[in-house]
C-alpha positions in Angstrom: 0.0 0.0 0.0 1.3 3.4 -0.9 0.9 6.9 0.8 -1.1 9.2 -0.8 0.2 13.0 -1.3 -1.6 14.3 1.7 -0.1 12.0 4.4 3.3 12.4 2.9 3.4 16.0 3.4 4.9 17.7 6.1 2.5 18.5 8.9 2.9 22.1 10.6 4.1 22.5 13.8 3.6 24.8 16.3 4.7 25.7 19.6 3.5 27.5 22.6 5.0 28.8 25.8 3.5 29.2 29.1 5.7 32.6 31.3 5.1 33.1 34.3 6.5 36.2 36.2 6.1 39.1 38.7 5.1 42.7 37.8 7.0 44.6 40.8 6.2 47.8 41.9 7.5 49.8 45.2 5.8 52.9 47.9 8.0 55.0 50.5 6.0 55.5 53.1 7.0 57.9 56.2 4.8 58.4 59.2 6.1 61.5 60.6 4.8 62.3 64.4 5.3 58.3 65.7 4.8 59.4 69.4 1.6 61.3 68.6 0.2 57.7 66.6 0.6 56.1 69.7 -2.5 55.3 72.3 -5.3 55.6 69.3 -5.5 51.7 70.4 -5.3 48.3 69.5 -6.3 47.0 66.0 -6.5 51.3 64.8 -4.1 51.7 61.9 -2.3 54.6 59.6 -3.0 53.7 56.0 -0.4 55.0 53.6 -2.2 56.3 50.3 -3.0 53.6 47.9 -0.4 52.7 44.9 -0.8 50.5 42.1 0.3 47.6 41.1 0.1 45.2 38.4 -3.3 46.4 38.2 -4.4 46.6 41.5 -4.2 48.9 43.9 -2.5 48.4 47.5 -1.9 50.3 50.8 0.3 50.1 53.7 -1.0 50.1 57.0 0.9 51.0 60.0 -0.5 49.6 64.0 1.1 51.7 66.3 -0.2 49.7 69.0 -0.1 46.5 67.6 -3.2 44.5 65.7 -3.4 41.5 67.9 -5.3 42.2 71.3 -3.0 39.6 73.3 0.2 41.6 72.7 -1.1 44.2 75.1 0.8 47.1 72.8 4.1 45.5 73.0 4.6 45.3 69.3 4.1 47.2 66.3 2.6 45.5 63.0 2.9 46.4 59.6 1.1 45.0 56.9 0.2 45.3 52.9 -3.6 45.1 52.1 -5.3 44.9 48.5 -7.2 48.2 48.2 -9.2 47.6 45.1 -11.1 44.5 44.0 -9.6 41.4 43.1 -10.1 37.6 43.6 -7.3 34.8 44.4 -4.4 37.6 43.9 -1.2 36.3 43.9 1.9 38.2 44.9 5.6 38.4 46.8 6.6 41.3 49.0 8.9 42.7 51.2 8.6 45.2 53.7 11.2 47.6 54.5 12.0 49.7 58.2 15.1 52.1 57.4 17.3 52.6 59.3 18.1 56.4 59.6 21.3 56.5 60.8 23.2 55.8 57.5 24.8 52.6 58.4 22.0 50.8 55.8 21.2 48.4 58.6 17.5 48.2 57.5 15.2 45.5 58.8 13.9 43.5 56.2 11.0 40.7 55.5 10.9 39.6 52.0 9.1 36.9 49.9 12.0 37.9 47.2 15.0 36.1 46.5 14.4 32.8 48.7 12.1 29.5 48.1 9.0 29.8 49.0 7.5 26.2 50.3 4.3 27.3 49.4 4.4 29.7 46.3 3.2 33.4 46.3 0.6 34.7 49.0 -2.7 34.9 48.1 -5.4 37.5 48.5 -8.5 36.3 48.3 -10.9 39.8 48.3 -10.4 43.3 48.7 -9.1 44.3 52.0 -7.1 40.5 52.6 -3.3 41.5 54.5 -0.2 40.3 54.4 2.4 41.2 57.3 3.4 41.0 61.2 1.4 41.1 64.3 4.7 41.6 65.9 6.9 43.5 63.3 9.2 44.8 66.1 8.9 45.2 70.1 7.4 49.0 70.7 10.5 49.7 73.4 13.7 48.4 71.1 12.0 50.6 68.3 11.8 53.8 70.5 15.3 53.5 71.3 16.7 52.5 67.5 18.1 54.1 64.8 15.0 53.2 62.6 12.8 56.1 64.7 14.7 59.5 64.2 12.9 63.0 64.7 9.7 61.6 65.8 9.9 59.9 62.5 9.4 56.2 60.6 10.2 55.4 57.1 8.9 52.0 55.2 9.6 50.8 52.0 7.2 48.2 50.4 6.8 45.7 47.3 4.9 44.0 45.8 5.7 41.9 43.4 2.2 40.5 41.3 2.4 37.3 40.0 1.3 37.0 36.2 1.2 34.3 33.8 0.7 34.5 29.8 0.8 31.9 27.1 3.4 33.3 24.0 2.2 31.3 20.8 4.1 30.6 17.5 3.4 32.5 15.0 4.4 31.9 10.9 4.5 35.7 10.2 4.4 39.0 11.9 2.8 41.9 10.0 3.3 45.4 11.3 0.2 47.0 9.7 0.7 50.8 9.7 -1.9 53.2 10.6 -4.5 54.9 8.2 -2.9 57.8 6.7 -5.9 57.8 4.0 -7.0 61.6 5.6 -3.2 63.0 4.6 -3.7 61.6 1.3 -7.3 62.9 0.4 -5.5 66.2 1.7 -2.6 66.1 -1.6 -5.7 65.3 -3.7 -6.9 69.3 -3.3 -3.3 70.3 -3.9 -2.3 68.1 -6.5 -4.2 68.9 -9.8 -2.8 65.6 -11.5 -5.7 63.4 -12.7 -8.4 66.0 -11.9 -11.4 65.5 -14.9 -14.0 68.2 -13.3 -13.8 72.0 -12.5 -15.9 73.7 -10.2 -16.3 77.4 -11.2 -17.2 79.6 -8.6 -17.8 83.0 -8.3 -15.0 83.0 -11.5 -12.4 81.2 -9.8 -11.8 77.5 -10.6 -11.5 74.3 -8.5 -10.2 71.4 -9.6 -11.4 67.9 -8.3 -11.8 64.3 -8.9 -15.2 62.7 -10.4 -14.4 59.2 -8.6 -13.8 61.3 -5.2 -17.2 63.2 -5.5 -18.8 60.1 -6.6 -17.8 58.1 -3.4 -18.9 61.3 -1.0 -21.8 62.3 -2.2 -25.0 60.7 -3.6 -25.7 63.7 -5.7 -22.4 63.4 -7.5 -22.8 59.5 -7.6 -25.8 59.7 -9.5 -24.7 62.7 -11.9 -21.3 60.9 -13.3 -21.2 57.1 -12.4 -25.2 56.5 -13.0 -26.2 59.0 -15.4 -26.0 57.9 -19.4 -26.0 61.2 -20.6 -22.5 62.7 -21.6 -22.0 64.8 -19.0 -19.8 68.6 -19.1 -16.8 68.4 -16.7 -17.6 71.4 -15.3 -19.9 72.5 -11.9 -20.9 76.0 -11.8 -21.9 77.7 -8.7 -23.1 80.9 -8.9 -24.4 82.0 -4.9 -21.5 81.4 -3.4 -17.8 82.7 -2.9 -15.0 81.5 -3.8 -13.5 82.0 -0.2 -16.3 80.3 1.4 -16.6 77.5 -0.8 -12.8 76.5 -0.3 -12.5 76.2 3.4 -16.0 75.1 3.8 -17.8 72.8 1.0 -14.5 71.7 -0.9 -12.9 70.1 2.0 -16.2 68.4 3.0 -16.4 67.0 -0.5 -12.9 65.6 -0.6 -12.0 64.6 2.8 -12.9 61.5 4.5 -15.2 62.3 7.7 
């Protein structure tokens, strides 16, 4: 038994690719007058203003007296919450305390850089955290480099995780733009192939019958329909030249 033509062609392949990454984004965040936050009670928070990231927004929110009831204020907690709508939102981040005294020994918690036994962090809904109850003990803060002048300074990222499937493709056409306006525009400056006149007021306008035909019905019917052997010429006799140029030309020849 032979093969027949079709099974002994080549059969196309094609290929796909799955990429999976994280769109990052960063806040500075400084809450200025620390001794005055403190006292407004347990679970009451500072919100930074919300910042976006890959296409959500988010917000830092700083406890002063700690979220969790059982510390008894002995901690402060910082954590990142999804301030716009979302479901299942997977992310990284890292949360930054500086410390102020130049010697860039900053305390960091980060998602970044290390395994993660369980993947990303997800957010299920719109206002779902992620941080620490017990970000660092109220009385080793007050007396660190990280508080200077009354004042805190956080860093934060979040790192959104994405995926998106890259197909092969045999070509790749870069279709340029429309430019069909700019050349309907050289049609009422460039007299070659005109075959009608409009005189007006005396003064002559040269145009294309195909043009007309193709914006106007009237036009249409008088030199594509019409039998009879029609003159070349339109004569307008109540209106100026002036006004017919920047008004009723145009209009005729240029796409809308």
């Amino acid at each position: 038994m032979t093969n027949t033509a079709a099974e002994q062609a080549p059969k196309p392949e094609t290929s796909s690719r799955a990429v999976t990454e994280t769109v990052n984004g960063s806040h500075h965040f400084v809450i200025q007058g620390y001794s005055l936050a403190k006292g407004m009670g347990v679970g009451k928070h500072i919100a930074s203003d919300n910042f976006a990231v890959g296409g959500y927004q988010w917000a830092i929110y700083f406890y002063p007296d700690g979220k969790n009831p059982e510390d008894n204020s002995a901690y402060v907690s910082v954590f990142i919450a999804l301030a716009s709508e979302g479901t299942d939102v997977r992310a990284l981040f890292e949360l930054t305390l500086l410390d102020q005294s130049g010697k860039g020994k900053h305390k960091v918690h980060s998602h970044f850089d290390r395994s993660l036994e369980s993947g990303p962090y997800t957010l299920k809904y719109r206002g779902s955290m992620w941080g620490y109850k017990r970000f660092f003990r109220r009385s080793l803060l007050e007396t660190s480099d990280y508080l200077k002048d009354d004042c805190l300074k956080i860093n934060c990222t979040v790192g959104v995780v994405v995926s998106a499937i890259h197909c092969s493709r045999l070509h790749s056409i870069q279709v340029p733009e429309s430019d069909i306006g700019s050349q309907f525009g050289m049609l009422l400056d460039n007299l070659e192939g005109s075959d009608v006149t409009f005189l007006v007021g005396g003064e002559k306008f040269h145009a294309h019958k195909l043009v007309l035909a193709a914006r106007s019905p009237f036009f249409r019917s008088k030199f594509l329909v019409s039998s009879e052997e029609e003159k070349h010429e339109v004569i307008i006799n109540d209106l100026e030249p002036k006004v017919f140029k920047v008004t009723i030309f145009p209009m005729l020849l240029m796409p809308p």
